[in-house]
C-alpha positions as CSV (number, residue, x, y, z in Angstrom):
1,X,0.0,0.0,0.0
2,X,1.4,3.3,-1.0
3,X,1.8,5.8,1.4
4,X,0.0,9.2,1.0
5,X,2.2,12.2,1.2
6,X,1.2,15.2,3.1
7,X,1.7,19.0,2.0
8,X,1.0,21.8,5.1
9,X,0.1,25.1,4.7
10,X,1.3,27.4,7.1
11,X,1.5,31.8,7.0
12,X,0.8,34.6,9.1
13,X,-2.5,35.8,9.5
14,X,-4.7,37.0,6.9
15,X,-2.3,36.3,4.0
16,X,-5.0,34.1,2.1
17,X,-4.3,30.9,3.1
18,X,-7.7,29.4,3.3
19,X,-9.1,30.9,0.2
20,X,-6.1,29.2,-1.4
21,X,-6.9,25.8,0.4
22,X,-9.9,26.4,-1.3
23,X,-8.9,26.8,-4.5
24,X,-6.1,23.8,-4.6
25,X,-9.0,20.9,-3.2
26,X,-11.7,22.9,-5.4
27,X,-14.4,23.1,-2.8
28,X,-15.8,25.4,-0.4
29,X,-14.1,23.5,2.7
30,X,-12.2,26.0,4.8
31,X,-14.3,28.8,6.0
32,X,-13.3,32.3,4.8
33,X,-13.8,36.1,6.5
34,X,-11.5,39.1,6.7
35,X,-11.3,38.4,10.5
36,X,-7.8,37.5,11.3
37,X,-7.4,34.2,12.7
38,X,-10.6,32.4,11.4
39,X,-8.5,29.0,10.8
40,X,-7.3,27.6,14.2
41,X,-7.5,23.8,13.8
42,X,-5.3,22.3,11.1
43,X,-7.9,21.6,8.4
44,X,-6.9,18.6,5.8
45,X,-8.6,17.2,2.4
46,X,-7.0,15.4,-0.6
47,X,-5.5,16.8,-3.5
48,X,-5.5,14.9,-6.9
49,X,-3.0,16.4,-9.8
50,X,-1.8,14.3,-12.7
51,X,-3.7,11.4,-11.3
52,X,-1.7,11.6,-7.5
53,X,-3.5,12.1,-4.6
54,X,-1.6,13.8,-1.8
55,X,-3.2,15.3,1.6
56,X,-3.1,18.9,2.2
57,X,-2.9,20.5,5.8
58,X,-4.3,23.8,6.2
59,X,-3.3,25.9,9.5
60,X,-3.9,28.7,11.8
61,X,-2.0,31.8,11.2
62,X,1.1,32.4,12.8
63,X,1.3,35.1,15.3
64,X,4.8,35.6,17.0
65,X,3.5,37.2,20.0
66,X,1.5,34.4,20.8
67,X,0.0,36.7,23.4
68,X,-3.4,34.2,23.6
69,X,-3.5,30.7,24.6
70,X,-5.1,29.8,21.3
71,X,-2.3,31.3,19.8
72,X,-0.2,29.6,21.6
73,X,-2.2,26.5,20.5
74,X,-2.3,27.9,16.7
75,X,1.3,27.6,16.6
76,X,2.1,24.3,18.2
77,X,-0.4,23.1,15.8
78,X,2.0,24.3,12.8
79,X,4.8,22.9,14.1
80,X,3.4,19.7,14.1
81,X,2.1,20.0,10.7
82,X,5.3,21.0,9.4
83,X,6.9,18.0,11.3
84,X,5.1,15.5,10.0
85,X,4.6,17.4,6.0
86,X,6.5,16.3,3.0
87,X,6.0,20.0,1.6
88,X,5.7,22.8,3.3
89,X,3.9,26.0,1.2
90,X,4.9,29.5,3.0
91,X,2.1,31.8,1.9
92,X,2.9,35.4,2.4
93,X,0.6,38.5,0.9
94,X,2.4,39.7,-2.5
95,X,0.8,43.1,-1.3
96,X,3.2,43.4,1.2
97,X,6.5,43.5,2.3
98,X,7.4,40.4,4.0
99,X,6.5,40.6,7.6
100,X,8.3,39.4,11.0
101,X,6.1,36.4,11.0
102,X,6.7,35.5,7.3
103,X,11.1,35.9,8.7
104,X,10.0,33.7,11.9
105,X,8.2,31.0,9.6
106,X,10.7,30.8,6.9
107,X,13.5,30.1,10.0
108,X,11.1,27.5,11.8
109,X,10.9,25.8,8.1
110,X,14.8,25.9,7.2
111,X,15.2,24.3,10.7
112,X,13.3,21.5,9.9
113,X,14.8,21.0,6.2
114,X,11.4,20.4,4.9
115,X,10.7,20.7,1.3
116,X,9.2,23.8,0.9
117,X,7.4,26.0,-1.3
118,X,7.1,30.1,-1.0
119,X,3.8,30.9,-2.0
120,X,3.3,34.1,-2.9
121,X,-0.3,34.9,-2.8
122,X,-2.6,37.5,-4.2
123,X,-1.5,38.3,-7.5
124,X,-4.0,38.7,-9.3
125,X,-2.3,39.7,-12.7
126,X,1.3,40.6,-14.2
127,X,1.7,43.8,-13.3
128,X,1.5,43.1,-9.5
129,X,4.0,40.4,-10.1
130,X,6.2,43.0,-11.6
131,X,6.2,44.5,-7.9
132,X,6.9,42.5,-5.7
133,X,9.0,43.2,-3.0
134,X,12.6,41.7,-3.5
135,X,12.6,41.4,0.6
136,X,10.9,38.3,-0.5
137,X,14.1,36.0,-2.2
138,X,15.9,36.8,1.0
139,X,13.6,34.5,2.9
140,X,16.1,31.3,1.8
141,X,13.8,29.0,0.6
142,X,14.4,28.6,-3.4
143,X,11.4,27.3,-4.5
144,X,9.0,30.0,-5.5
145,X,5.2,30.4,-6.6
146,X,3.2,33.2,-8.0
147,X,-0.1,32.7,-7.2
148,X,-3.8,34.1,-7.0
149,X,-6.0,31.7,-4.8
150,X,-9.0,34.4,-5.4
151,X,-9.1,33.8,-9.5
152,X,-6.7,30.9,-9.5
153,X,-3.6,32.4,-11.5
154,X,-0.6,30.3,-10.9
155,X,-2.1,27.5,-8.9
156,X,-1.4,24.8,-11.6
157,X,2.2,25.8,-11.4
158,X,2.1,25.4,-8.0
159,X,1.0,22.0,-8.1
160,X,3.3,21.0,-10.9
161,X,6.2,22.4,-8.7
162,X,4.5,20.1,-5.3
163,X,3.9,17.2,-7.9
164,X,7.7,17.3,-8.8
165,X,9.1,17.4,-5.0
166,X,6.4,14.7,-4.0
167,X,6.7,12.1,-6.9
168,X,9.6,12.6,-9.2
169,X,11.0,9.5,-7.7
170,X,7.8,7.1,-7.4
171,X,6.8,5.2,-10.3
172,X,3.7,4.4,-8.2
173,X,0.0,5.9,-8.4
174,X,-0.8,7.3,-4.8
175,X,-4.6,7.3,-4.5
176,X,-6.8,9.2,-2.1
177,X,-8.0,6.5,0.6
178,X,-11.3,5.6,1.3
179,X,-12.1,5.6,5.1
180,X,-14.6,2.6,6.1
181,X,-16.2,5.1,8.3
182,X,-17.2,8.7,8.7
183,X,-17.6,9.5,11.8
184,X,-19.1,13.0,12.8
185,X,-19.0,14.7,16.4
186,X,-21.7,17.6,16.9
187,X,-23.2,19.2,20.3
188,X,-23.4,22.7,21.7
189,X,-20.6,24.7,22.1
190,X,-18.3,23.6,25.0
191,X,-19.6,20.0,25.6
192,X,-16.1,18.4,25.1
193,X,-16.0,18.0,21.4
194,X,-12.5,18.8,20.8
195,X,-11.2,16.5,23.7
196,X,-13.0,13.9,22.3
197,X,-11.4,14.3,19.4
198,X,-8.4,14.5,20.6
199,X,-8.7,11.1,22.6
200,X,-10.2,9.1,19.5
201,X,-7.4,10.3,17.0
202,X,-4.5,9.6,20.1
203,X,-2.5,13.1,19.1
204,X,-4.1,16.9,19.8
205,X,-5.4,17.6,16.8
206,X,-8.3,20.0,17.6
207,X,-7.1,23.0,20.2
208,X,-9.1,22.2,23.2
209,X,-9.5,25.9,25.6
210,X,-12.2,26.4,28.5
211,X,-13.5,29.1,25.5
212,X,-17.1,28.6,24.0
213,X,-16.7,28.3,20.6
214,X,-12.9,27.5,20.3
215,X,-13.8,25.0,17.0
216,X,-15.6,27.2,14.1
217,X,-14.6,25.1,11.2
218,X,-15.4,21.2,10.6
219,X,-12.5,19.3,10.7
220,X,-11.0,15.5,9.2
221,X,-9.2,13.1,10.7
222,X,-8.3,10.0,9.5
223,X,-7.5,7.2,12.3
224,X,-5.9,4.0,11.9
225,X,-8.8,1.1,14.2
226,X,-8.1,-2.6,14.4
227,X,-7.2,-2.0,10.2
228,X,-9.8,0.2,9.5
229,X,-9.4,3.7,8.4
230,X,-12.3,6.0,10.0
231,X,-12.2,9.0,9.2
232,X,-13.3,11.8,12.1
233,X,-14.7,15.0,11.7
234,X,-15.1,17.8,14.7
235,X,-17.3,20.3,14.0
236,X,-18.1,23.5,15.5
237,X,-20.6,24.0,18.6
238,X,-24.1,24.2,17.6
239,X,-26.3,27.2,19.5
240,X,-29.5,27.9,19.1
241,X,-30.2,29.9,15.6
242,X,-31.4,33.2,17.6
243,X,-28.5,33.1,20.0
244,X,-26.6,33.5,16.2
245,X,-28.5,36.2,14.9
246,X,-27.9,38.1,18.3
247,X,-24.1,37.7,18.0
248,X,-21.8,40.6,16.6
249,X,-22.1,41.3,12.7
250,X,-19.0,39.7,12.1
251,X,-19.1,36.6,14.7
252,X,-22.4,35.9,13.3
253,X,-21.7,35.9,9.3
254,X,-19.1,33.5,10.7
255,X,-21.3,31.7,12.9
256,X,-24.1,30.9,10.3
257,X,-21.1,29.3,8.2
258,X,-20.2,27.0,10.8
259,X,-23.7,26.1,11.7
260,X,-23.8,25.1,7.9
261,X,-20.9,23.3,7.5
262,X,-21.3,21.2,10.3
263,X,-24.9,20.2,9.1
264,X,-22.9,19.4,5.8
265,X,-20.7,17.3,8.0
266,X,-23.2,14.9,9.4
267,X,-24.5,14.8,6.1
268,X,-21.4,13.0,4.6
269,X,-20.9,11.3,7.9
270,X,-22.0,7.5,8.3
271,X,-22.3,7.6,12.3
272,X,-22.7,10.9,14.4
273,X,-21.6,11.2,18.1
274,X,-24.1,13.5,19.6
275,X,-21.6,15.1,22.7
276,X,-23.9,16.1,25.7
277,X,-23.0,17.4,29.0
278,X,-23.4,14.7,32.1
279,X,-23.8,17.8,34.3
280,X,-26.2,19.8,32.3
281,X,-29.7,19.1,31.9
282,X,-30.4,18.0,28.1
283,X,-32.1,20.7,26.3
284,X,-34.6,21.4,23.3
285,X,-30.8,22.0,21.6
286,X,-30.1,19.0,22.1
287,X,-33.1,17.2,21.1
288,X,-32.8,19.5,18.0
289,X,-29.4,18.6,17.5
290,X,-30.1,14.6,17.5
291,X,-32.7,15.2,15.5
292,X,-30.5,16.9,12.5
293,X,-28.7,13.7,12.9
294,X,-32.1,11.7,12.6
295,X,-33.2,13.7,9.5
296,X,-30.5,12.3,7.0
297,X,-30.9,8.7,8.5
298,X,-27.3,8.4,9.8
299,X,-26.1,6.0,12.8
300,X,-26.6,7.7,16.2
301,X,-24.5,7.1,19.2
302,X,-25.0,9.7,22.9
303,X,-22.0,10.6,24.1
304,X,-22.4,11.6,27.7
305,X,-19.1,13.5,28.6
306,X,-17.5,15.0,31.6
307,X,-18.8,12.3,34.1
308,X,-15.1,12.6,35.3
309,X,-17.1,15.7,37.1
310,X,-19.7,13.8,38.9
311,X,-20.6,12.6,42.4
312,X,-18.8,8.9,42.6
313,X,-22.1,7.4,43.8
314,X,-23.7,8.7,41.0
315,X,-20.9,7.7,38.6
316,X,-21.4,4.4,39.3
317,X,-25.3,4.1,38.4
318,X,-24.7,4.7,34.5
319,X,-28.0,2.3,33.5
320,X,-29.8,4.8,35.8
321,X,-28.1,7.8,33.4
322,X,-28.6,5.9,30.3
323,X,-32.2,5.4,31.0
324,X,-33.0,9.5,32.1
325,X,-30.9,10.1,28.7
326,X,-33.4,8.1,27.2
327,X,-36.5,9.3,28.9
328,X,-35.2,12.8,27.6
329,X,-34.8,11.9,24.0
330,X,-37.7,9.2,23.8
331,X,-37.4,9.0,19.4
332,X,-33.9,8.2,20.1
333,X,-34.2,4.6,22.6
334,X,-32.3,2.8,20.3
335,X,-29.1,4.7,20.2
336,X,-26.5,3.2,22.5
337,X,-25.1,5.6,25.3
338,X,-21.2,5.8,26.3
339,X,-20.4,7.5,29.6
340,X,-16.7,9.1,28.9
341,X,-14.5,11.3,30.0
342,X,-12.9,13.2,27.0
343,X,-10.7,15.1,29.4
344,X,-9.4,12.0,31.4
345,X,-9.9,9.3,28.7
346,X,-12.2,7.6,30.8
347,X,-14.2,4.5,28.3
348,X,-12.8,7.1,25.0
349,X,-11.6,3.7,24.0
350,X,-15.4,2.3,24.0
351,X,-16.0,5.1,21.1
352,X,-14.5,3.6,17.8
353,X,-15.4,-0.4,18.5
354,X,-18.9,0.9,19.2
355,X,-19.1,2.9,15.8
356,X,-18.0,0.3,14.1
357,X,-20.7,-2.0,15.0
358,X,-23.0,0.6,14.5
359,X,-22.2,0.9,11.0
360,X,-22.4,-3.1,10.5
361,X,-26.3,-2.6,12.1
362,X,-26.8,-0.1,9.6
363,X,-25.7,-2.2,6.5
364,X,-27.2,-5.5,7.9
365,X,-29.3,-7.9,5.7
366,X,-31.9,-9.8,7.1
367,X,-32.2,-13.0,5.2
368,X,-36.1,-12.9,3.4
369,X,-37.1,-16.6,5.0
370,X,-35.8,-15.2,8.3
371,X,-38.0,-12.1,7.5
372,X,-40.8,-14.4,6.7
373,X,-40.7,-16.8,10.2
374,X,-41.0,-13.6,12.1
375,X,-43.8,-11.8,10.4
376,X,-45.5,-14.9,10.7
377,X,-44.7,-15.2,14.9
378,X,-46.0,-11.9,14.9
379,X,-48.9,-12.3,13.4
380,X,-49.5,-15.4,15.4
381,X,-49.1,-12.8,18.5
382,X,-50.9,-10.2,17.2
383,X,-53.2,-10.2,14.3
384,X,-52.4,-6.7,12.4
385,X,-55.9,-4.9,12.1
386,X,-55.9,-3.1,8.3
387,X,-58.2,0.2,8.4
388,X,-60.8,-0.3,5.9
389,X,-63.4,2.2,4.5
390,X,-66.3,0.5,6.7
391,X,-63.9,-1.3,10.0
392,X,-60.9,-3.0,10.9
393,X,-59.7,-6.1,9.4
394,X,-57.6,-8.8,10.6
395,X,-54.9,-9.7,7.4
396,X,-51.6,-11.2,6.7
397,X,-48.5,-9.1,5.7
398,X,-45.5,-9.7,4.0
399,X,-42.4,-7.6,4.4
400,X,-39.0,-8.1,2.5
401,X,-36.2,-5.7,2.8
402,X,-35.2,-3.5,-0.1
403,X,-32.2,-1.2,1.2
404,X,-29.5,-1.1,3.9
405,X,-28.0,2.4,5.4
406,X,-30.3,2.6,7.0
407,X,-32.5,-1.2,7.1
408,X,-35.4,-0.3,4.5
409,X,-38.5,-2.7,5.1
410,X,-41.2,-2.9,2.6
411,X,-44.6,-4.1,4.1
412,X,-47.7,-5.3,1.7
413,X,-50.8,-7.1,2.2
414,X,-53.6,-8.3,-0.8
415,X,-56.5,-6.6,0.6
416,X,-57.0,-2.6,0.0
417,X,-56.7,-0.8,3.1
418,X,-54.1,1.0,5.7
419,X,-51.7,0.0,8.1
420,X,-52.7,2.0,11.4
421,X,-49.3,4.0,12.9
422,X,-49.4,1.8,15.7
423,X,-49.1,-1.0,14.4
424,X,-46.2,-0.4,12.2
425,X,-44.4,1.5,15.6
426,X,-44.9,-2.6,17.0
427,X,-43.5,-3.9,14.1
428,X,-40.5,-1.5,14.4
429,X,-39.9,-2.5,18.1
430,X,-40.5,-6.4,17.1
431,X,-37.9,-5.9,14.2
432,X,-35.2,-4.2,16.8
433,X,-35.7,-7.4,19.1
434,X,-35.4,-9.7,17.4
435,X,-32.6,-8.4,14.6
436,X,-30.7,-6.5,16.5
437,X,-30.3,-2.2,14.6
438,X,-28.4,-1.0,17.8
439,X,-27.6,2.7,17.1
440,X,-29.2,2.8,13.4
441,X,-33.2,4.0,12.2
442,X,-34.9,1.7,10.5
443,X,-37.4,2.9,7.5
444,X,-41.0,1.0,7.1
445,X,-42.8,1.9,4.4
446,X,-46.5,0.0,3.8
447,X,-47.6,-0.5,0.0
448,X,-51.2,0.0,-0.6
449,X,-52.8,-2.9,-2.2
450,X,-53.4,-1.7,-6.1
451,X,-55.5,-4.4,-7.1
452,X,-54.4,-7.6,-9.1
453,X,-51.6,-6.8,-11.9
């Protein structure tokens, strides 16, 4: 299996880095704003040029004076990123002169001896590649790209210069790899979700701080499980939509971007990890939240964090918990719960084994004379009562399954009529006792008799 190299993309603030991004994965992944500092996690995607895939890291900017512990954070983050990159691209703003952060980067990546790549963004046409500053060349790092990641000038050279550092010497194809698993992590803002990413990926990867709203971008992982490749994605904290619309002008046109991409994350996702507070009561965000997750059909597992924080007597009555979770969220009984401790790793390790069998429930196949033995049993228990135009009438069913992701179960009978709600909410409950669907919806649709074909 050939290994996939990694590119990072590190610069000071506000030099263009994630409209770039951007541009070189061509989609709308990182989020964009003239707010300095609107990366802060590294962000990552795959990048396919003359049919090789390689993975590009996108950063926080670089601020020397690190005078803010997610600064602080922002930079350790590079540092790893650039420790563990094949390439590193340097943007700097071609508008400028080159800045003491662009000096300090350039030294951190000639300590290293990294490949590396000065990108000089935001020219937008000749003449503003006619003056640029010379400051520039005496950076050291020889390698040198003219680029415009608003209207892409230059960005094909740029990946023809990465594509010659990365694979001049591999004869091999290196394809983006498909994870088994998507795996997206949503809640309100400050429920753990970064720790929790941290402990299921084994490396800090998100920067966790006691600040609301630290995460405001959606953000893959991919981790290595018992040989499968799941791929995790941490997404920003979910508030209410009015508690948006009452934030300042700038926080909220950010705000309402995160709020959409991390609805577009648990739409790509497979399995969602819905983070709640143990020490908070659940609220109607919550139950809104879960059901975001519900709407898409995706696998659903409660993650009850922070019971590091709770009374011991308490923490040891978890079926007790698991059954007020319940209780709270009635639609969702058949998610499983996990009791963790992101901060302290407590049952973290629970997490990925657990999604995992989720996802087999959700692409399970019932075989049909199975299906058949236990609509018959059923009906044996319970005669199903068919709504008529004049009364109720005892019939037989069928049911045969037609899909998987989630369990799709098509139920017909040979007499007109209709299947009353609760009767098909019995059937549902029968199904998940006797087959099993831990932690995935199941869909029952009833076919109206049309008459004999």
């Amino acid at each position: 299996m050939t290994t996939v190299k990694t590119v990072a993309l590190i610069g000071r603030t506000n030099v263009g880095k994630s409209t770039l991004f951007n541009r070189l994965i061509e989609e709308m992944k990182a989020m964009i704003s003239d707010s300095p500092g609107t990366t802060r996690d590294r962000n990552e995607a795959y990048v396919i040029w003359r049919g090789n895939a390689f993975k590009l890291i996108d950063t926080g900017g670089i601020d020397i004076d690190q005078k803010s512990e997610i600064e602080r954070h922002i930079v350790k983050q590079i540092s790893a990123a650039v420790n563990l990159a094949d390439v590193v691209l340097l943007a700097v703003d071609g508008q400028t002169e080159p800045q003491p952060q662009d000096r300090k980067a350039a030294e951190l990546i000639r300590r290293s001896k990294t490949s590396a790549i000065l990108v000089i963004n935001k020219i937008d046409n000749q003449r503003q590649q006619n003056n640029i500053s010379p400051r520039y060349h005496q950076l050291g790092l020889k390698n040198i790209a003219h680029v415009s990641g608003r209207n892409g000038r230059g960005t094909g050279d740029l990946l023809d210069i990465i594509h010659q550092i990365l694979f001049s010497d591999s004869k091999q194809v290196s394809a983006e790899p498909k994870p088994d698993l998507s795996l997206a992590i949503i809640g309100k803002p400050n429920v753990g979700k970064s720790s929790l990413v941290n402990a299921l990926v084994g490396e800090e990867r998100a920067i966790v701080t006691p600040i609301p709203y630290t995460t405001r971008e959606s953000h893959d992982s991919l981790v290595q499980f018992e040989g499968h490749s799941i791929r995790v994605i941490d997404t920003a904290g979910l508030r209410k939509k009015s508690k948006i619309y009452q934030a300042y002008r700038k926080t909220k046109t950010l705000e309402k971007q995160s709020a959409a991409k991390a609805l577009a994350s648990i739409r790509r996702s497979d399995v969602v990890l819905l983070v709640i507070d143990l020490n908070e009561p659940l609220t109607l965000q919550d139950r809104r939240l879960a059901q975001e997750a519900l709407e898409p059909q995706k696998g659903l597992i409660l993650v009850a964090n922070k019971s590091d924080l709770l009374p011991e007597e308490r923490r040891q009555q978890s079926k007790l918990i698991e059954k007020v979770i319940h209780e709270s969220i009635p639609f969702l009984s058949w998610a499983p719960v996990v009791l963790v401790s992101a901060k302290t790793k407590l049952n973290t390790q629970k997490i990925l084994p657990l999604a995992l069998a989720v996802q087999s429930e959700r692409n399970k196949t019932i075989k049909q004379a199975e299906l058949t033995e236990f609509i018959q049993a059923l009906i044996r228990r319970q005669k199903p009562p068919l709504v008529t135009a004049v009364r109720y009438k005892s019939v037989d069913l069928k049911i045969a399954q037609t899909n998987v992701a989630p369990p799709t179960f098509l139920i017909t009978t040979d007499v007109p009529g209709t299947l009353p709600e609760a009767y098909m909410r019995y059937l549902e409950k029968n199904l998940r006792e006797r087959f099993g669907f831990v932690g995935t919806p199941i869909k029952l649709h009833f076919k109206k008799y049309q008459g004999r074909t």
